[in-house]
Steps between C-alpha positions, in 0.01 A plus 500: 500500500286661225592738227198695487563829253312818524710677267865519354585694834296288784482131525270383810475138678370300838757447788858420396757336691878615516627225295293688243708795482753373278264417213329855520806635434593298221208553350593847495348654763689757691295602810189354758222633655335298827140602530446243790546598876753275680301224714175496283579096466675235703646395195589858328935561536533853632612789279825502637588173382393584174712835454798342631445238204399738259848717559679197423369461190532910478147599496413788683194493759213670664262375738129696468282302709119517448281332727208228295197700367618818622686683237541884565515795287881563625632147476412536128633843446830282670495216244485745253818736656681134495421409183707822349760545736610102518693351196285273245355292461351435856338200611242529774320279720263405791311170642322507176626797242113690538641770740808537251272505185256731698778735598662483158122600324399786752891655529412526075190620542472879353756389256374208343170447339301307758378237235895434395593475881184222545654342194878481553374310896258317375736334257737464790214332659344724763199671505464868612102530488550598886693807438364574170369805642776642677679406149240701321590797764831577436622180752344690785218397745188662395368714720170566405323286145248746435267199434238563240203182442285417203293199428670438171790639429638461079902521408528600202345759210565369189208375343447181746508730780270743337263263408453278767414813706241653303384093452448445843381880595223441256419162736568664827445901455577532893828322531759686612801458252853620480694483127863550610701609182811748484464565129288850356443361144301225419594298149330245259774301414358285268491828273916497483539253217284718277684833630810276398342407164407910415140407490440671882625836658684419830262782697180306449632215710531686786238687750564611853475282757253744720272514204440099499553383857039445562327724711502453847852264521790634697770567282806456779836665267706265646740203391468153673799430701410173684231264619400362779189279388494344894438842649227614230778757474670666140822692541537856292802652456599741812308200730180627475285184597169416256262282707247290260247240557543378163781532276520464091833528385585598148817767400626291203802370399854682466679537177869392587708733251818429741463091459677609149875620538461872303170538438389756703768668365431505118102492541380753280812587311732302300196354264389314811138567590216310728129516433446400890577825594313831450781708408644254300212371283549855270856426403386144395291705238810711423750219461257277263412834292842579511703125421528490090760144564650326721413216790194573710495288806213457743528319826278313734650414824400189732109430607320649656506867360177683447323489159756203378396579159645812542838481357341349190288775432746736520683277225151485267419862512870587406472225207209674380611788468836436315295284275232750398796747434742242282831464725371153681769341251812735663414419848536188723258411719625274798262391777730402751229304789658364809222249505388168242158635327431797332171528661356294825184333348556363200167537342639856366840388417433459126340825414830668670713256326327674188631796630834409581547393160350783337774768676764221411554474897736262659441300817763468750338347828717429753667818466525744829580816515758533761727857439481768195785721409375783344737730400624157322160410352481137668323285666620189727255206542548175697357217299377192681391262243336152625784195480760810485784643622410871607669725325498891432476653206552903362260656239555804347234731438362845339192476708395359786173469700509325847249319703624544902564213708193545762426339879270571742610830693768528781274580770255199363785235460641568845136521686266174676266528241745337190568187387856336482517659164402829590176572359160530782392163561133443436271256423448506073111486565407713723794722518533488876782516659606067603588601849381820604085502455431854508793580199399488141719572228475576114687634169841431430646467867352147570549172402225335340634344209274783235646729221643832681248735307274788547181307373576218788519791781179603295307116585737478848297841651217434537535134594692597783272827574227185506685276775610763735157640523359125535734484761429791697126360492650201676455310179774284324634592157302423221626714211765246278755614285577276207845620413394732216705732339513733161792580271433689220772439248559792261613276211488816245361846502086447442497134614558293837503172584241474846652246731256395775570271735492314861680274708678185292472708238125454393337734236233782667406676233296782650298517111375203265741381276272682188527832647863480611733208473796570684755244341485726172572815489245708443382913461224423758783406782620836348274701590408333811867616617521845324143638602297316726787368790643799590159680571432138689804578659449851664094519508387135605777304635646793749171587587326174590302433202543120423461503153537108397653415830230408731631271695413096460367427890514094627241376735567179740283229358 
């Protein structure tokens, strides 16, 4: 007997015998549900056997048997009738617990995002992909899937999505691609830490998305509800069926707000602010204008997050400004990092140390956010030293700026294409997908071990763009991906420190050391961000124009 939990409500397992009965109970079960027909093995005890053992431990019964492989619309609308009317928890079963766990998913279906219902079986060990589109319709059998084809089809419109289309349209102006994105507006989201820091307005980060998607790609409104990478096949909300003959996958990451107990509900109020949201990034400006003492906090959450220098910028620019107007001695800066560095390569370590010291910052690594209270004005963190006891810890606080927990998204976590982790599972060179050869992937959703930043997406683009059209020449990939990645940190208003850098951490400067050298900070890196990027941004990058980010190509020798 297995102990196989959906949820609080449904537990699922193979075959039990009677002898079994007595355990469920005590384990505080209160009904069961057979799934399996009487006589499907020589060695399977009947159902009656089992109730009468199951009323003497006093759990109630019903039998709903499904025949192997054929699972019908009405037996799951009769799991799900079962499930409310019989006393919980209930413990179901069959030869194997699929048909259970299948039921269970498709009798939720309607009610229950699909991506949480493929979550909750797949951690009870069972795989829905072959109902994932009746889960996608509502539990029902589709009756018509409205199939639409494309040879490439993109998911995602942020700017990986965005610019590996217009990449690879400029390579192939007669492919036939599909952008599938449910979002209207468009934002650069490397321009929120200077809305945050009063140096940008919040409007010029954002466009439509209509206005940017290239000429002549699809733009399919639509959210991504499943995949089915063995059937060429992705899954839209309302199981409308997108047919592809190659696939690039790239929506992002999600921000997890809800990973922290209260959060969500003291984000943007209560002196707690977030420059990794849009609406948010204002009130940063607001608070740090508006703090004349007091502790400042700023939070950085477990890797990987995108832009990890993030957090810290949002701690530099709000320095800088309480410096330049004389109250840096009345306020407390605490950086409060649930990880060991303060930056990931340590060739730019000491010119943020400089920094640090200069805003009279402490250091607390090791520190993670776990719940806020604030009507109460604190924060909780769990701190997990090395060659410690964990421990948690409360901080009070007169200002607060958070840095989300982030994973890949539901629908990516729970789908063929992701590693055990979570995140799409490609090769780091190529950016192909390791076991499906017509998926690539790129920006922050996969898991080559790069920086989570705009400017990789920027070098990822057209190095995939590159290898899918090699491929559909019948060629192999060629384009290689070295792992770079950008992360301009804004270490005071007028100067940045430029970090540039690759896989295992090695330095890629994109300008020689006399023009620009990025371990300093410097105006030039300044200006680079200010002026020049966000024009990159929106009138090269979107639109196909590989400005420094030709690919590097490999040959076999």
């Amino acid at each position: 007997m297995e102990f196989r939990k959906i949820n609080d409500d449904l537990t699922v397992s193979p075959q039990i015998a009677a002898s079994d009965l007595s355990d469920i109970a005590a384990a505080g079960y209160r009904s069961i549900i057979c799934n399996r027909p009487d006589g499907e093995g020589a060695d399977q005890p009947g159902f009656e056997e089992i109730e009468a053992a199951a009323k003497a431990a006093g759990l109630e019964t019903c039998y709903l048997p499904v025949i192997s492989g054929k699972v019908q619309d009405t037996d799951a609308e009769a799991f799900g009738r079962a499930l409310r009317e019989l006393p919980g928890p209930v413990f179901a079963y069959c030869r194997t617990g699929t048909r259970s766990a299948t039921l269970w998913s498709l009798s939720q279906a309607g009610q229950m995002a699909p991506a949480r219902i493929l979550m909750a079986t797949k951690q009870a060990g069972y795989d829905m992909a072959g109902v994932v589109r009746r889960i996608v319709n509502g539990g029902k059998t589709p009756t018509d899937t409205g199939d639409a084809s494309f040879d490439v089809v993109v998911v995602g419109g942020g700017a990986a999505g965005i610019a590996v289309s217009a990449s690879l349209k400029a390579r192939k102006p007669d492919l036939e691609i599909a952008l599938l994105d449910p979002a209207d507006v468009h934002y650069y989201q490397p321009g929120w830490t200077m809305v945050g820091g009063g140096i940008f307005e919040p409007e010029t980060t954002a466009r439509t998305m209509g206005s940017l998607i290239p000429k002549d790609v699809h733009w399919i409104k639509s959210a991504v509800a499943a995949f089915e990478p063995q059937n060429n096949a992705v899954i839209l909300d309302g199981c409308r069926v997108v047919k592809y003959q190659r696939l690039i996958v790239c929506p992002g990451l999600k921000l997890d707000w809800a990973k922290v107990d209260g959060l969500v509900e003291t984000l943007g109020k209560n002196g707690v602010t977030s420059n990794y949201r849009y609406d948010l990034a204002p009130y940063t400006w607001e608070l740090v204008k508006g703090l004349k003492g007091g502790t400042a906090l700023f939070t950085q959450p477990p890797m990987p997050i995108k832009c990890a220098g993030a957090p810290q910028k949002a701690m530099y620019l709000s320095g800088d400004h309480w410096h330049r107007t004389g109250i840096l001695p009345r306020i407390d800066i605490q950086f409060m990092n649930a990880g060991g560095v303060l930056f990931g390569v340590k060739d730019y370590v000491p010119a943020l140390m400089d920094y640090v010291k200069r805003y009279d910052a402490s250091l607390n690594f090791f520190h993670n956010l776990i719940a806020v209270d604030g009507p109460a004005k604190t924060a909780t963190f769990a701190v997990n030293t090395p060659d410690s006891e964990p421990f948690t810890i409360d901080v009070a606080f007169d200002m607060m700026h958070v840095c989300p927990p982030q994973t890949a998204p539901d629908f990516i976590r729970v789908s063929p294409l992701a590693d055990a982790a979570g995140w799409v599972d490609v090769d780091q060179n190529t950016l192909r997908h390791k076991s499906y050869d017509n998926v690539w992937s790129l920006g922050d959703v996969m898991n080559a071990p790069n920086a989570k930043t705009a400017a990789a997406a920027r070098m990822q683009a057209p190095i995939v763009a590159e290898n899918v059209a090699a491929d559909i020449d019948g060629l192999s990939p060629h384009a290689v991906y070295n792992g770079y990645g950008s992360c301009p940190l804004t270490v005071e208003r007028g100067k940045i420190v430029l970090a540039e850098f690759g896989y295992g951490g090695a330095l890629l400067p994109s300008f020689p050391k006399w023009l620009l050298d990025g371990t300093k900070p410097t105006r030039a890196a300044w200006l680079l961000k200010e002026q020049i990027l966000p024009p990159v941004y929106w009138k090269a990058m979107l639109r196909g124009k590989e400005w420094m980010a030709r690919p590097e190509k490999v040959t076999a020798g």
